[in-house]
MARLO-50431 format. One record per residue (C-alpha): residue number from 1; residue in one letter; x, y, z. Coordinates in nm, 3 decimals. Each point is the difference from the previous one (the first is absolute). Last residue first. Example, Ala and Ser with C-alpha at 12.3 -4.5 7.8 and 13.67 -1.06 7.14 Angstrom:
i / aa / xx / yy / zz
2 / S / 1.367 / -0.106 / 0.714
1 / A / -0.137 / -0.344 / 0.066
END
This chain:
i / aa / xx / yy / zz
430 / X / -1.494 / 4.304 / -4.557
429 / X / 0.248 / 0.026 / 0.338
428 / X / -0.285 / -0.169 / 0.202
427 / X / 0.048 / -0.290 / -0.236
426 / X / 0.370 / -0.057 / 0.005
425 / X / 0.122 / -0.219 / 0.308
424 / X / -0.350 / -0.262 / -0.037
423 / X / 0.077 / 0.066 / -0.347
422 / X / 0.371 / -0.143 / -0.010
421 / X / -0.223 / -0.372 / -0.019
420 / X / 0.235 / -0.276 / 0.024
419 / X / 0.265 / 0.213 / 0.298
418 / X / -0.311 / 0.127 / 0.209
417 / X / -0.143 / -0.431 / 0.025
416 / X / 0.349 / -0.127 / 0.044
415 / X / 0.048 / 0.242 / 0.309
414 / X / -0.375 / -0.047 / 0.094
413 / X / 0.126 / -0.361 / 0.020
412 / X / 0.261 / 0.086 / 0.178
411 / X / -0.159 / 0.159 / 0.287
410 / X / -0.264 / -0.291 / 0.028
409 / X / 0.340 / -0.231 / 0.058
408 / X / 0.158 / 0.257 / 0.239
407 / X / -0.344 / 0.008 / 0.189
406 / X / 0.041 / -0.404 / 0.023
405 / X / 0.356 / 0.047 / 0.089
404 / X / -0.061 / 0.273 / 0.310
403 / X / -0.038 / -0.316 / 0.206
402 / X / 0.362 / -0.137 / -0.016
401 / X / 0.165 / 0.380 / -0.019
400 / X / -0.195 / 0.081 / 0.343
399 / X / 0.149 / -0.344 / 0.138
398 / X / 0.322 / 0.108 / -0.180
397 / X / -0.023 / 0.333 / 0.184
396 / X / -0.017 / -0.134 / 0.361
395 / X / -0.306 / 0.124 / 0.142
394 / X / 0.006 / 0.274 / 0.265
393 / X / -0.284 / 0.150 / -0.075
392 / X / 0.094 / 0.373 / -0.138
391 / X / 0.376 / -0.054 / -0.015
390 / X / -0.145 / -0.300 / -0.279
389 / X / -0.178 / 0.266 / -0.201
388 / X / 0.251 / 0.216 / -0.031
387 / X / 0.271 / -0.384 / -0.086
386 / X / -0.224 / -0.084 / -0.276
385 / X / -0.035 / 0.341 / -0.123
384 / X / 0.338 / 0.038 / -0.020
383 / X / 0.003 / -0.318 / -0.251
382 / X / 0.417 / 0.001 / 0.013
381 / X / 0.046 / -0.391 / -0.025
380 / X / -0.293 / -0.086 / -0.068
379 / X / -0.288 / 0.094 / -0.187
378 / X / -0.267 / 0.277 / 0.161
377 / X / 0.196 / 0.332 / -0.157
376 / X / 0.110 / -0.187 / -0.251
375 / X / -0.396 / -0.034 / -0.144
374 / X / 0.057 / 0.377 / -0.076
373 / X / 0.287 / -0.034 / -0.227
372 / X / -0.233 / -0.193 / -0.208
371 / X / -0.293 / 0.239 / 0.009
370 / X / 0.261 / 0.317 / -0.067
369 / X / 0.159 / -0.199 / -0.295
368 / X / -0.372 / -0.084 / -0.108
367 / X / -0.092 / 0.410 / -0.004
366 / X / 0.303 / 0.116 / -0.141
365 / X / -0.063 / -0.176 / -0.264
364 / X / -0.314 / 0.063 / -0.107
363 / X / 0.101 / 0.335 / 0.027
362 / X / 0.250 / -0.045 / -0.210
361 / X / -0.150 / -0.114 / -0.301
360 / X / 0.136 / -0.330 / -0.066
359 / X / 0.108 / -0.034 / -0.411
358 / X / 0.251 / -0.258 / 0.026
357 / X / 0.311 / 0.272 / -0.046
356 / X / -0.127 / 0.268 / 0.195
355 / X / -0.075 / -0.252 / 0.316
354 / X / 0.392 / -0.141 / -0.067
353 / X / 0.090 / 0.371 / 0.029
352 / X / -0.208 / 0.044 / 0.313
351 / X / 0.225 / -0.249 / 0.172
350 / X / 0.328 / 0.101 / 0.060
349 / X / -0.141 / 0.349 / 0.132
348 / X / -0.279 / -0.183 / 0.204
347 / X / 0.228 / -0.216 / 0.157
346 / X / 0.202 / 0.194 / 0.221
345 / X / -0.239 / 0.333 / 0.121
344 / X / -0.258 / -0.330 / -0.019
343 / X / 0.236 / -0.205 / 0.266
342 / X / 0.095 / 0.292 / 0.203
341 / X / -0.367 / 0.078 / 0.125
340 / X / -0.107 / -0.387 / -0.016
339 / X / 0.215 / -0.107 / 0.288
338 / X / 0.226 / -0.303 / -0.098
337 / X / -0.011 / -0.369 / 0.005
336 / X / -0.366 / -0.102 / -0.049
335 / X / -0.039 / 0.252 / -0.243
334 / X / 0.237 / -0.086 / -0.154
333 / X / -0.083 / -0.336 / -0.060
332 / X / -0.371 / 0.112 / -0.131
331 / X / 0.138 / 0.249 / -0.261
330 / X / 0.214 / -0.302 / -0.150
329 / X / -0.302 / -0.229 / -0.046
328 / X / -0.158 / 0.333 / -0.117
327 / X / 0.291 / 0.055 / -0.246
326 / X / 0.009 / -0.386 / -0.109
325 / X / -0.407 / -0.012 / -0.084
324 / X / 0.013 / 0.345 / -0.192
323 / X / 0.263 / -0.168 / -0.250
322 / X / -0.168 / -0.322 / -0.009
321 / X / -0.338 / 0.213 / -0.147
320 / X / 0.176 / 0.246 / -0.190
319 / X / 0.172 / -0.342 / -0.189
318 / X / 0.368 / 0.078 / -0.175
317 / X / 0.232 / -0.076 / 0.356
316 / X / 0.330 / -0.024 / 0.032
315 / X / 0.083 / 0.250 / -0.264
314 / X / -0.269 / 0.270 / 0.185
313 / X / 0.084 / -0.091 / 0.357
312 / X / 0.365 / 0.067 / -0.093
311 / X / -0.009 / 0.307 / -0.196
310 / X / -0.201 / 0.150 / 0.268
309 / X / 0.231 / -0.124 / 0.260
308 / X / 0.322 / 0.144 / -0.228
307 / X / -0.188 / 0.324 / -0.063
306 / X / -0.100 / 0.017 / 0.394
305 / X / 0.342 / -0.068 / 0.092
304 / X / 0.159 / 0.296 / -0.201
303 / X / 0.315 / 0.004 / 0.227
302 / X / -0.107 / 0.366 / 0.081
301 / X / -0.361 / -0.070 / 0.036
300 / X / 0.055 / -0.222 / 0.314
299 / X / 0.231 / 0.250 / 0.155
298 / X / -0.341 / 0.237 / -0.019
297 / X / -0.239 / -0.264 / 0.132
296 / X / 0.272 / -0.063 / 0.283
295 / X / -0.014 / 0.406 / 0.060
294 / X / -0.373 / -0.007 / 0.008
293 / X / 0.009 / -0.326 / 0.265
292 / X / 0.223 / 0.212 / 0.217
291 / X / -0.241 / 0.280 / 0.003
290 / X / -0.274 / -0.180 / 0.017
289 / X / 0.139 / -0.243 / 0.295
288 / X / 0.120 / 0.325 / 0.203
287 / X / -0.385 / 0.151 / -0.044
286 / X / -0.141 / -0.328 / 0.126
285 / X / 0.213 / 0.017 / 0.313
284 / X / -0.102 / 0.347 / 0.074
283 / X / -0.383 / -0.089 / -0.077
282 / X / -0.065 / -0.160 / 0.296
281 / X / 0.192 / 0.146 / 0.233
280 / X / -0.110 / 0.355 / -0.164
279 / X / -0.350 / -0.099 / 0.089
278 / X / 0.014 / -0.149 / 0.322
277 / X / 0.227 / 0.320 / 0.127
276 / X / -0.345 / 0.257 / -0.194
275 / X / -0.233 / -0.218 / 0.224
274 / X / 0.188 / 0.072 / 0.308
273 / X / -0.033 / 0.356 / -0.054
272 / X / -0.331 / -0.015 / -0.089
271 / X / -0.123 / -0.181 / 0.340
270 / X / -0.017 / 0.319 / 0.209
269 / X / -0.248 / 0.100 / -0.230
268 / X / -0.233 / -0.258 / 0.060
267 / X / -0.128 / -0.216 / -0.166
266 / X / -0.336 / -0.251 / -0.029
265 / X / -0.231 / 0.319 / 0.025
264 / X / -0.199 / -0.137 / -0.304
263 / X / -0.084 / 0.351 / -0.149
262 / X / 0.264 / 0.190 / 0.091
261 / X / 0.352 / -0.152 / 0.060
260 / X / -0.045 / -0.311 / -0.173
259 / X / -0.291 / 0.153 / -0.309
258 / X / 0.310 / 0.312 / -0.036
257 / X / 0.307 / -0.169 / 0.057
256 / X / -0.125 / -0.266 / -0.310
255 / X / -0.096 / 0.262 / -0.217
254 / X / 0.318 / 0.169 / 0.031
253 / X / 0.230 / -0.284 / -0.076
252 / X / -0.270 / -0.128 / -0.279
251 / X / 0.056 / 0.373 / -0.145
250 / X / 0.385 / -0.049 / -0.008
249 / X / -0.026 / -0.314 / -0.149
248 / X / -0.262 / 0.137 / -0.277
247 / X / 0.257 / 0.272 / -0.098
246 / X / 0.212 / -0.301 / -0.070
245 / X / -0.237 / -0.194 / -0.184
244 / X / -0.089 / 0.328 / -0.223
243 / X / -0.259 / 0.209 / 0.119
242 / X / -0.362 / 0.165 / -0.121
241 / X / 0.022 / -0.227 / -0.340
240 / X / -0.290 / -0.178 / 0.066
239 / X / 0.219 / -0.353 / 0.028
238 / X / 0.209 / 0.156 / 0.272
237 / X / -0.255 / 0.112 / 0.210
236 / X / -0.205 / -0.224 / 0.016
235 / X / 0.234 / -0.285 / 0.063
234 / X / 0.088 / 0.188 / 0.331
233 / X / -0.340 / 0.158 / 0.091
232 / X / -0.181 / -0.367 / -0.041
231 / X / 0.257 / -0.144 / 0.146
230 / X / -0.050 / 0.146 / 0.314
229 / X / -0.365 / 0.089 / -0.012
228 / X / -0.106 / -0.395 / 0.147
227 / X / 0.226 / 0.141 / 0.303
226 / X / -0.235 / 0.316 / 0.050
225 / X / -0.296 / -0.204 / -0.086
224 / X / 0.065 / -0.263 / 0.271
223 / X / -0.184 / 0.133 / 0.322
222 / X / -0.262 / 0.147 / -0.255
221 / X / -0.079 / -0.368 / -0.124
220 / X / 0.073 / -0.149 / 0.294
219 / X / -0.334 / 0.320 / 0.171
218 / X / -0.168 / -0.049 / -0.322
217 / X / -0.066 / -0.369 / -0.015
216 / X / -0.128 / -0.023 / 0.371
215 / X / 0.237 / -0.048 / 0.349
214 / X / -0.157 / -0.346 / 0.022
213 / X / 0.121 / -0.082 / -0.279
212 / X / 0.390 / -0.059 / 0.116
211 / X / -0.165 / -0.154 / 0.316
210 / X / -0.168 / -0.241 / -0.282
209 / X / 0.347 / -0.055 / -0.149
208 / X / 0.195 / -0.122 / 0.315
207 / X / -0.346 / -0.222 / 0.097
206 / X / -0.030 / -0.129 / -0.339
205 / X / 0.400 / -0.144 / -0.021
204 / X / 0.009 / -0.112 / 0.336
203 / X / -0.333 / -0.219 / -0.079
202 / X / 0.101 / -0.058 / -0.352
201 / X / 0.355 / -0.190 / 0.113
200 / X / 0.078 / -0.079 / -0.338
199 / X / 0.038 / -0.332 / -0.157
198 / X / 0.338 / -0.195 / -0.169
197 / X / -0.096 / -0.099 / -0.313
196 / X / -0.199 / 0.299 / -0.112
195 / X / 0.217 / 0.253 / 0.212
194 / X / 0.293 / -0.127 / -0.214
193 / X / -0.175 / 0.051 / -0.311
192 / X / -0.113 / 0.357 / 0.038
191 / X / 0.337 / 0.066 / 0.135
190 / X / 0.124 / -0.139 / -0.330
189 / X / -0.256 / 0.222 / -0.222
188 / X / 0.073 / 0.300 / 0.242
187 / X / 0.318 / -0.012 / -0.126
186 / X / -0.057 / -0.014 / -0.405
185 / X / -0.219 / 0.294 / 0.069
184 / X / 0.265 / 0.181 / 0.172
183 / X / 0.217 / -0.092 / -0.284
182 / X / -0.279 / 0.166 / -0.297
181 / X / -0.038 / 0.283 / 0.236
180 / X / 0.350 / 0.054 / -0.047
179 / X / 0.020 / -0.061 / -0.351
178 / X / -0.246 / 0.205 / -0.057
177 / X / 0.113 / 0.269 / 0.171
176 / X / 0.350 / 0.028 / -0.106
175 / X / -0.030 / 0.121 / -0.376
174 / X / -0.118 / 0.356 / 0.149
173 / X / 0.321 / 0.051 / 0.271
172 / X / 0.226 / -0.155 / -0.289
171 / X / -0.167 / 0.323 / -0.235
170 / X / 0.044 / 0.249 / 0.267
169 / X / 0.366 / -0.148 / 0.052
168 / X / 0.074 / 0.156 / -0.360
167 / X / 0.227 / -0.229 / -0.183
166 / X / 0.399 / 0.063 / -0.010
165 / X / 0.083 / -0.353 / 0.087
164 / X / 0.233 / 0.083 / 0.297
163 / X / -0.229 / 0.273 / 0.176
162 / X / -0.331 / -0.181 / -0.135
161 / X / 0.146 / -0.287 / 0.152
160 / X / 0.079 / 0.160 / 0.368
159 / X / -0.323 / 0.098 / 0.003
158 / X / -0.166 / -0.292 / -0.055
157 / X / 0.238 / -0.148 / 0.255
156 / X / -0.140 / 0.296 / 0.272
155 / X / -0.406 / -0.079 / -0.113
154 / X / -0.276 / 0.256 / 0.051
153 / X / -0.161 / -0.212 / -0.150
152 / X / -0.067 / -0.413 / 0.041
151 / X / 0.262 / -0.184 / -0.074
150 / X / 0.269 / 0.063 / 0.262
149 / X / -0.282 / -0.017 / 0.309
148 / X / -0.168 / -0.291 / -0.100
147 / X / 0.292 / -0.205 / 0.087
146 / X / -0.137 / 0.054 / 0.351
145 / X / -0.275 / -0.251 / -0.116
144 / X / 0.285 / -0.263 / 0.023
143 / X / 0.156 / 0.102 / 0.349
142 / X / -0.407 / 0.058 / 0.130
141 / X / -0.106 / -0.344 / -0.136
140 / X / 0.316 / -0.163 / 0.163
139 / X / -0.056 / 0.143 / 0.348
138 / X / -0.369 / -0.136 / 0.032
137 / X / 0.068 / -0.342 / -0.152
136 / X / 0.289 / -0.023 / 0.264
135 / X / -0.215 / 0.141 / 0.277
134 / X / -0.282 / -0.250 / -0.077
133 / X / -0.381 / 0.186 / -0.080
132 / X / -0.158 / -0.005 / 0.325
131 / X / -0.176 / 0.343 / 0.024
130 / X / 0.268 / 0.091 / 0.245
129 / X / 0.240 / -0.098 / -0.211
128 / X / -0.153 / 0.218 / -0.309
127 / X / 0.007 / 0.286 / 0.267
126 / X / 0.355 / -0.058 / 0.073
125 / X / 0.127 / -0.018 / -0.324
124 / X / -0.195 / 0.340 / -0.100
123 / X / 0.147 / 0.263 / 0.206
122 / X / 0.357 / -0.066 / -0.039
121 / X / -0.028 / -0.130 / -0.349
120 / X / -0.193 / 0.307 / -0.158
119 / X / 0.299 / 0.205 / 0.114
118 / X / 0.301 / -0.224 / -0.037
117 / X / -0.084 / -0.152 / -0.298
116 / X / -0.099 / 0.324 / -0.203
115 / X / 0.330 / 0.181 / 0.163
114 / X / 0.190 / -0.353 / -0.189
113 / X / -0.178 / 0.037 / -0.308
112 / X / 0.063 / 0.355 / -0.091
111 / X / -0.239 / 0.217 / -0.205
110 / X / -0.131 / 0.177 / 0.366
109 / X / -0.335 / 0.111 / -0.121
108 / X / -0.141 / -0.240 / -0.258
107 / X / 0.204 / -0.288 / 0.198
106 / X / -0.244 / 0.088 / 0.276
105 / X / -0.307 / -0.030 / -0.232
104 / X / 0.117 / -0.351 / -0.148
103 / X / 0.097 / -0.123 / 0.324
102 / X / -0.363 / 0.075 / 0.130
101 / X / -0.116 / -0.174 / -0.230
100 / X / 0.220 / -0.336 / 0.094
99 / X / -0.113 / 0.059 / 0.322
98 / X / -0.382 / 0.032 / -0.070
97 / X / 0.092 / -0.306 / -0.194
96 / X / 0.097 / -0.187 / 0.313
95 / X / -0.295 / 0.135 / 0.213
94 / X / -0.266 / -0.135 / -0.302
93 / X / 0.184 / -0.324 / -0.052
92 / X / -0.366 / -0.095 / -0.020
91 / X / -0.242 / 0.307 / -0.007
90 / X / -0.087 / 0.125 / 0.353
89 / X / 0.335 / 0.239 / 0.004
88 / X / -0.141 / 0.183 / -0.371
87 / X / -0.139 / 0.359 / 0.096
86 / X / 0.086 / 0.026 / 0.326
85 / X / 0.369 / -0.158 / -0.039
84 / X / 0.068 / 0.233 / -0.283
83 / X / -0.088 / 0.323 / 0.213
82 / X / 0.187 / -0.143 / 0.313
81 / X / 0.301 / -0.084 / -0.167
80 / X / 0.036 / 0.373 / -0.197
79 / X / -0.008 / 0.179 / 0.325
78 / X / 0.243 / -0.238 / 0.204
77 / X / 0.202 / 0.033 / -0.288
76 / X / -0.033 / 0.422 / 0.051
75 / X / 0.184 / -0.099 / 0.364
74 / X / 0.199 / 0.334 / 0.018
73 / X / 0.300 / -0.153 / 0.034
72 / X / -0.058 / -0.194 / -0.318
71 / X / -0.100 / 0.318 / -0.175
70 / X / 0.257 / 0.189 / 0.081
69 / X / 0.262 / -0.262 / -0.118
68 / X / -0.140 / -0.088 / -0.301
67 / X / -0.022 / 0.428 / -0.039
66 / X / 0.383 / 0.000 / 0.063
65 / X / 0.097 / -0.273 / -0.220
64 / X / -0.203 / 0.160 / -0.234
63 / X / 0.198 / 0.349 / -0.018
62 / X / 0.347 / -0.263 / 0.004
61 / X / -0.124 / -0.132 / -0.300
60 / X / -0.138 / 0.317 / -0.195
59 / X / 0.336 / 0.141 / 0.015
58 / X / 0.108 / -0.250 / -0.282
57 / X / -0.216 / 0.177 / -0.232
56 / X / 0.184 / 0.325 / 0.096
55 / X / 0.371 / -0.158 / -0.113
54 / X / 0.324 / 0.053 / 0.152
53 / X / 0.054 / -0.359 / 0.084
52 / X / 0.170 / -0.160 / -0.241
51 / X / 0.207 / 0.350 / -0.062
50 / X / 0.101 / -0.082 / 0.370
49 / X / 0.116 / -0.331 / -0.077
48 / X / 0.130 / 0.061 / -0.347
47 / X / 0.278 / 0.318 / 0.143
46 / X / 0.085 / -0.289 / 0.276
45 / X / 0.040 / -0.232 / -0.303
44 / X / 0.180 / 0.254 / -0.252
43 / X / 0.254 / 0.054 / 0.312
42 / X / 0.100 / -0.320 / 0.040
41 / X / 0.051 / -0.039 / -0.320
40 / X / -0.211 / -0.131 / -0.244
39 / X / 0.077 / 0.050 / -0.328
38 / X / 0.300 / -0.306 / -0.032
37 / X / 0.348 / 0.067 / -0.051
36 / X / 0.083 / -0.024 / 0.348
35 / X / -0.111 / -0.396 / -0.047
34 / X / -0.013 / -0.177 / 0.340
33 / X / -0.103 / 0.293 / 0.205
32 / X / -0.255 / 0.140 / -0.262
31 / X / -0.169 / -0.344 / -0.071
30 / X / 0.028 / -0.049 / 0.387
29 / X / -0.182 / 0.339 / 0.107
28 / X / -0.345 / -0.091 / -0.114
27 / X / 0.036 / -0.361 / 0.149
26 / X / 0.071 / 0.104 / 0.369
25 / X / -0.284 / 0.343 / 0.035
24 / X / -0.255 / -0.337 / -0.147
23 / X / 0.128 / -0.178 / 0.328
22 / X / 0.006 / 0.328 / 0.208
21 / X / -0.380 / 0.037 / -0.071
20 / X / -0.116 / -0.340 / 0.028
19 / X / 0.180 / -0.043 / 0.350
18 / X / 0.299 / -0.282 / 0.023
17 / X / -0.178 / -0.305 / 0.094
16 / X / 0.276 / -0.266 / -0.092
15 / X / -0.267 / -0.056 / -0.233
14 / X / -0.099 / 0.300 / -0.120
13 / X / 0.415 / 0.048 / -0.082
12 / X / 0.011 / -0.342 / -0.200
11 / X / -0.305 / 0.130 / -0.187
10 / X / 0.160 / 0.321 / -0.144
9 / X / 0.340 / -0.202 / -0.016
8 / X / -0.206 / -0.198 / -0.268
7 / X / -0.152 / 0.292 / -0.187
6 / X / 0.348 / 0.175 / -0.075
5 / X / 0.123 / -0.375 / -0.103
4 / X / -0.263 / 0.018 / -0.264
3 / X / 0.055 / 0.343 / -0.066
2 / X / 0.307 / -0.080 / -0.116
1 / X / 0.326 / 0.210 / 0.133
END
């Protein structure tokens, strides 16, 4: 069987909306089941599945789903809004920005887009509607900025790449953050824009930030610190050399229990249980699609398909520059058709050779594939960030979809912008 045809009843099973999982389950069994003299058994695949997922970086995903989910129960966005919003919600698209900010700090502690959409989302939509910024404006800035959340570290996909590209996740964690500010930059540029053309309700907007003043710079700024600390103990952590990202997970899980149940007071301990069902529900599914999508990336070996790609894109193409302009074109339609855990545990394998070959470090890599897969979670026709953010108002996604396009727009050109200069990935790395 051809891995062409392989890929194609991949697809045709999405769309008659067979589950991720049991549609990448279907395609590593066939090359067994059609040819017995294949590798891959049956066997070999279940044996690949749970090999896939035997691995201790990989427990740091399921240790930050846990923390996101702490966190966002125990209202630490609420925290990190009100601090931005005090110090910048009188400048225009002041409010909006203190969103997109806040996005960046959230995604710092749960590394998954969706939980950063959902959290910040929830309590900042409305407040940005009562201010009288437009619902759909409102709801599209916090699907985009929730993007933040897979770029900037702790990150789950970069993760997932240093597990299939063999790079240390410490070093993807480092090469993210200035290509995330550099997007959340790029994002507050068009809400900077749009607030310029169409006004700002300063009278709403003054009185919600001078009762934020009111309470003095020390009191928001002590209200917030433990929040603010988050990240700071996370990434600290890891790039001192105290813990590796895993160990860090498991320290954000604990830090997180500690400022909700202690120092904030926003849990209770009657709510833990409940928290620890949310959390395997969320991160059961996820852990099926890895181990399914391990076993694919295995079967995929097998009939040598990253060679034949590699030797492919390479014949086909002779320019570095035309090359890299056909893989992220590629990058970008996958990511609008499949979920970007399985898609880099896929692609990454059939594509770092091509990287070797035209001289891309890595890293670099790793870093654009992650930014492109990354604008599929707000494009059409999966975009789950699109349809989080649209459960939160009750929008119709392709009304979200429709005015997240000018963030999209800024998003790529930060995209072009990381891709032309590999420094903006490298620098902090010396």
């Amino acid at each position: 069987m051809s891995a062409g045809i392989l890929f194609l009843i991949f697809f045709l099973c999405l769309f008659v909306a067979i589950p991720v999982s049991s549609s990448l389950g279907i395609v590593s069994v066939l090359p067994g089941f059609v040819d017995p003299s294949f590798p891959a058994s049956a066997t070999y695949v279940i044996r690949a599945m749970l090999g896939g997922v035997d691995s201790f970086p990989l427990l740091a995903i399921p240790m930050f789903v846990l923390s996101g989910i702490i966190m966002a129960k125990g209202g630490v966005s609420k925290k990190l809004f009100d601090v931005f919003s005090f110090f910048i919600g009188k400048l225009t698209a002041g409010m909006p920005s203190a969103v997109i900010v806040t996005c960046l700090f959230y995604g710092a502690i749960s590394g998954s887009a969706p939980a950063t959409v959902a959290a910040v989302g929830s309590m900042t939509i409305p407040v940005l509607v009562n201010l009288g910024y437009d619902v759909k404006f409102s709801t599209a800035l916090v699907a985009v900025s929730g993007s933040l959340g897979v770029i900037i570290p702790p990150s789950i996909p970069f993760i997932l790449y240093g597990m299939a590209s063999g790079v240390s996740v410490g070093d993807m964690f480092t090469a993210g953050i200035i290509p995330g500010f550099l997007i959340a930059g790029c994002l507050m540029a068009y809400a900077f824009f749009y607030c310029k053309k169409n006004g700002e309700d300063k009278v709403k907007i003054n009185e919600t930030v001078d009762a934020l003043r009111k309470k003095g710079l020390i009191k928001v700024v002590l209200d917030s610190f433990w929040a603010l600390l988050t990240p700071v103990i996370i990434l600290g952590s890891i790039y001192s050399g105290v813990a590796s990202p895993t160990e860090a997970a498991v320290l954000s899980v604990f830090y997180s229990l500690f400022i909700s149940l202690f120092v904030y007071k926003t849990l209770k301990f009657k709510e833990i249980p409940n928290i620890f069902r949310e959390s395997i529900k969320t991160f059961g599914p996820m852990l099926f699609i890895l181990a399914a999508a391990s076993a694919f990336a295995r079967v995929l070996a097998l009939m040598n398909v990253p060679q034949t790609v590699s030797t492919w894109i390479t014949g086909t193409f002779t320019s570095k520059a035309v090359i890299l302009i056909v893989i992220n074109l590629f990058l970008l339609v996958v990511g609008m058709v499949m979920d970007g855990g399985p898609a880099i545990l896929i692609l990454t394998p059939i594509m770092v050779p091509i990287m070797n070959l035209i001289g891309v470090d890595l890293i670099h890599f790793g870093i654009f594939m992650v930014v492109n897969l990354a604008i599929g979670f707000v494009t059409p026709p999966i975009g789950i960030n699109l349809f989080v953010a649209s459960s939160l108002t009750k929008i119709p996604v392709m009304d979200v979809a429709k005015n997240a396009l000018p963030f999209i727009l800024l998003f790529l050109i930060a995209l072009t912008l990381i891709i032309i200069f590999p420094g903006i990935s490298l620098v902090l790395l010396g």
